[in-house]
N, C-alpha and C positions, 0 to 999 in steps of 0.2 A: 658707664655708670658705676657699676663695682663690680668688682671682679670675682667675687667671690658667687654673684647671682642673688637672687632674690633670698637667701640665707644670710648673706651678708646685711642685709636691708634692718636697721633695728627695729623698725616698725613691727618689720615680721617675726621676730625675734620676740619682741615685746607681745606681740597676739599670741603665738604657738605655746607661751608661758603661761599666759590665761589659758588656753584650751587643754595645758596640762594639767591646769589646776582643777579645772573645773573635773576634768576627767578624774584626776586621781583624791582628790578633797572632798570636792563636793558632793557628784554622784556618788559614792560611799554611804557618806552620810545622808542621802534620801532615801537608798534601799533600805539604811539600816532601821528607818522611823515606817516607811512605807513600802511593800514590794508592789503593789498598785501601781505605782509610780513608774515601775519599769518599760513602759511600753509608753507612756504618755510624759511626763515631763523631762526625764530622763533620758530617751528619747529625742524628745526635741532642744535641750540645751546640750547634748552633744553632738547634734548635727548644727546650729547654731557657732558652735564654737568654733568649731571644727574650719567653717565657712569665711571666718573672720581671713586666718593666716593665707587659705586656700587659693582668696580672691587676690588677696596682695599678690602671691606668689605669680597665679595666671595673669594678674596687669604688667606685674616686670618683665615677662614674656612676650609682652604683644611690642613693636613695634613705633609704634603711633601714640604719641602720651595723650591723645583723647580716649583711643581704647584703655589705659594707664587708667586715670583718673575714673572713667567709668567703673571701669574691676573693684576701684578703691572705694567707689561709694555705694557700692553692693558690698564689700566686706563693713563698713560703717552700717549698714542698714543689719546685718547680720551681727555685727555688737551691739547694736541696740536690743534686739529681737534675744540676745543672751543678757543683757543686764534684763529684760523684761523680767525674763525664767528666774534670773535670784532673786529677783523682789518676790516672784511668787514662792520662792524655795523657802525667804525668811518670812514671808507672810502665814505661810501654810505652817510653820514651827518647823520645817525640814533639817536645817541648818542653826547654828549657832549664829550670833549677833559675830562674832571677832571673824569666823569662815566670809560671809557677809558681806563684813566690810574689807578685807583683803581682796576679795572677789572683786570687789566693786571699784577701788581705787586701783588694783589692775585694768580695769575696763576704763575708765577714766583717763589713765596716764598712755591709752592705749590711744583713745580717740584722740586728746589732744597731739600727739606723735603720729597718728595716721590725717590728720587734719593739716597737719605743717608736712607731712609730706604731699598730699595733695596741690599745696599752693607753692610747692618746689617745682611740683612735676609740669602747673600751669605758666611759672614765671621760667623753667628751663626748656619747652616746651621740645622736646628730644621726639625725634622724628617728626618734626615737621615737615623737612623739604625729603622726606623717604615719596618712593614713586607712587603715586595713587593715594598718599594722604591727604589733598587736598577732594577727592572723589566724594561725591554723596549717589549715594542709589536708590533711586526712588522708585515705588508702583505706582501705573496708576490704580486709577480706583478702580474698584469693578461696579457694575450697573446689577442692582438686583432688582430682579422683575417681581413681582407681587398678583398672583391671579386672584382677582376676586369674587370671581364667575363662578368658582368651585367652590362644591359643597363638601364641608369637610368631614360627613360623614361617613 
């Protein structure tokens, strides 16, 4: 795929640059409106971010481009859950309108480039004929019994 690893990937490139951003720009400017913030939004859009590049990186590691594409749409669920935190960053007055909107068409140019990698990773489908890709493992169910005879006092 590349040689260089999941660092080569621009996808992941283009995430880890939001996640610098948000770390070095944004967080900044929420402590400096709110220290409250530190423990609750602050907090959560830096683990958010953080999760974007993280997932890319653990899907390029996995073997099987269905674990792939999964990793990938757990990092998409994790840029959503971060463009959430800016809306409430510019909603709450945290942030500037120009911080904002740079944040945000980083996040944008991120999904659509994490979205076209997705539908490479489906149409090149890399590791499919690896040993045990095609396996599912299933439980079965288990049987829960329910006593009603007993008083639950």
């Amino acid at each position: 795929m590349n040689e260089k690893g999941f660092e080569g990937l621009k996808v992941w490139q283009k995430a880890h640059a939001l996640m610098l951003d948000v770390h070095k720009k944004l967080v900044p400017a929420i402590l400096q409106v709110s220290k409250d913030e530190r423990f609750d939004l602050v907090s959560q859009i830096r683990r958010s971010s953080k999760s974007v590049p993280a997932n890319i990186a653990e899907g390029h590691g996995r073997f099987y481009y269905g674990d792939n594409v999964r990793f990938c749409y757990n990092a998409r669920g994790s840029l959503d859950e971060t463009v959430s935190h800016l809306r409430a960053a510019i909603d709450l007055e945290y942030c500037s309108k120009s911080l904002y909107e740079n944040l945000r068409a980083q996040a944008d140019e991120t999904r659509r480039m994490l979205n076209g990698y997705i539908d490479w990773l489906k149409e090149k489908k890399i590791g499919e004929k690896e040993p045990g890709a095609s396996l599912h493992i299933r439980e079965e169910q288990a049987e829960y019994m329910i006593d009603t005879d007993t008083d639950p006092s």
